[in-house]
C-alpha positions, 0 to 999 in steps of 0.5 A: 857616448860621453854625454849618456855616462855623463848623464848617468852620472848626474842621474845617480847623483839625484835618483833619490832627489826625484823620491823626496821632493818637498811639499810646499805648501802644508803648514807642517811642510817645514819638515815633510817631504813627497815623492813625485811621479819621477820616483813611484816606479820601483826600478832597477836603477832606482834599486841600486841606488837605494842599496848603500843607503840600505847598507848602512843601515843594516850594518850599524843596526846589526853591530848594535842589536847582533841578528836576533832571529836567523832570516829576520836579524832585524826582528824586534826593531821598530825602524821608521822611514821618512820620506819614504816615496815608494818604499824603496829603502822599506821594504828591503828592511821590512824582509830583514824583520823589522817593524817598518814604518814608511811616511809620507805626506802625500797619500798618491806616494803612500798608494803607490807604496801600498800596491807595491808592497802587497804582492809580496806576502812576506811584507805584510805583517810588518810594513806600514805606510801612512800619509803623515808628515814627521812633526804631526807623528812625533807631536807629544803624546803621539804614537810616534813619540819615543817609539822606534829604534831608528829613523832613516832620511835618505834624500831629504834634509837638502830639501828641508826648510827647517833642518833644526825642526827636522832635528828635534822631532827624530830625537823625539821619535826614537827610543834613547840610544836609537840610531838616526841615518841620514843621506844626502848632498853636501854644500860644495861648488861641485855639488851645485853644479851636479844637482842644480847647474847639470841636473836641472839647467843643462840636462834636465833630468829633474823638474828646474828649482828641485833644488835650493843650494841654500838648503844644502848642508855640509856634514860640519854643520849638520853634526853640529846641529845634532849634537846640539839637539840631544845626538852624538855623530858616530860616522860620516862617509862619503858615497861616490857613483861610478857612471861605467859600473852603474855602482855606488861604493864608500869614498873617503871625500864627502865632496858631493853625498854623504852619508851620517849615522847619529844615535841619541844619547841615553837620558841621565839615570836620576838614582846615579850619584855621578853620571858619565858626562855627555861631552866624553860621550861625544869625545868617544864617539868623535874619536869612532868616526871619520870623514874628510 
């Protein structure tokens, strides 16, 4: 009975490590990330475990643009997914009204995505996948350039060759003001033995060399890399998954997942005599947030 709640307890650590695997061999593989045939069934444990990355989305969208039309509070927003395996975190945003568009750089993961989303009507005016990776759709003059009010990478800078790459093409997809969310591991010892030592030596749940410890980040380092990348942090919050419950919930330790939600800051107005200065932005925003 242990072993089963122990290995449940590794597998919510890394469901959504199974749907953002890196493709190694692109050469703009720096920044694309795949989902395997592990993740391209959308289950009711994949399901769960896709809802608090879900939630804080929808939250922090919904402080800052309000519900625009009853049933669809999210109408009007262009909102693009990384990574986005078989639309798992898609989907439930597509429903909300968002303009949603999931990529990922292999067209079977898309396919799959695809199938899925079309027996539900209600789907099909405002989701969209394609098989691109995220430097070739933020690339100057791209369609993606400056166009989406939020990005949301769940499960995917731990398996980035080039975080800072990863960086610089969400600032040029999103709109000024537009929200970047991220999931993912923290580099800590207990993080290595979950994801790496138990996940992938021990139990086995994921294929061996899923995960590269050093690719982890702890949440310091990735705010520092934002904020030196045209970003402010507004928040990072732990997640914990309890193997009785089945469930995920907030915790204030950022130990082992972590999730972080940054907003690119606004471009100076040229005509403005005295612009704000950016560092009290970032001292205002420092002072909203809150982890351990």
């Amino acid at each position: 009975m242990y072993s089963k709640k122990f290995g449940r307890l590794i597998f919510g650590f890394c469901t959504r490590c199974l749907t953002s695997v890196v493709n190694g061999t692109s050469t703009s593989a720096r920044t694309a990330v795949s989902c395997t045939s592990v993740c391209k069934r959308h289950t009711p444990f994949l399901e769960r475990r896709s809802r608090i990355g879900f939630a804080v989305v929808r939250d922090n969208l919904l402080n800052a643009h309000g519900g625009r039309q009853p049933g669809k509070p999210l109408a009007g927003l262009r909102i693009l997914d990384v990574g986005c395996g078989g639309g798992l975190l898609t989907e439930p945003l597509g429903r909300l009204g968002a303009d949603v568009l999931g990529i990922d750089p292999v067209a079977d993961s898309i396919g799959t995505a695809e199938v899925h989303a079309w027996h539900d009507p209600d789907l099909r005016g405002n989701v969209r996948y394609r098989a691109n990776t995220l430097e070739e759709l933020s690339e100057k003059g791209g369609q993606g350039a400056g166009q989406f009010d939020a990005v949301v990478a769940s499960e995917v800078v731990e398996h980035l060759a080039d975080l800072e790459t990863f960086t610089l093409c969400c600032n040029q997809v999103l709109k000024p003001g537009g929200s970047l969310f991220i999931t993912t591991i923290n580099k800590t010892k207990l993080s290595y033995a979950l994801a790496i030592v138990a996940a992938e030596e021990v139990l086995r749940i994921v294929p061996s060399g899923t995960h590269d410890w050093d690719k982890f980040v702890s949440p310091v380092e990735l705010e520092r890399l934002l904020e030196s990348n045209g970003f402010h942090v507004e928040s990072i919050r732990g997640m914990l998954y309890n193997p009785l419950s089945g469930a995920w919930s907030w915790t204030e330790s950022t130990r082992i997942n972590y999730a972080l939600h940054a907003v690119k800051l606004e471009e100076p107005d040229p005509d403005e005599d005295d612009p704000e200065d950016p560092t009290v932005i970032v001292a205002q925003a420092k002072a909203r947030r809150w982890y351990n």
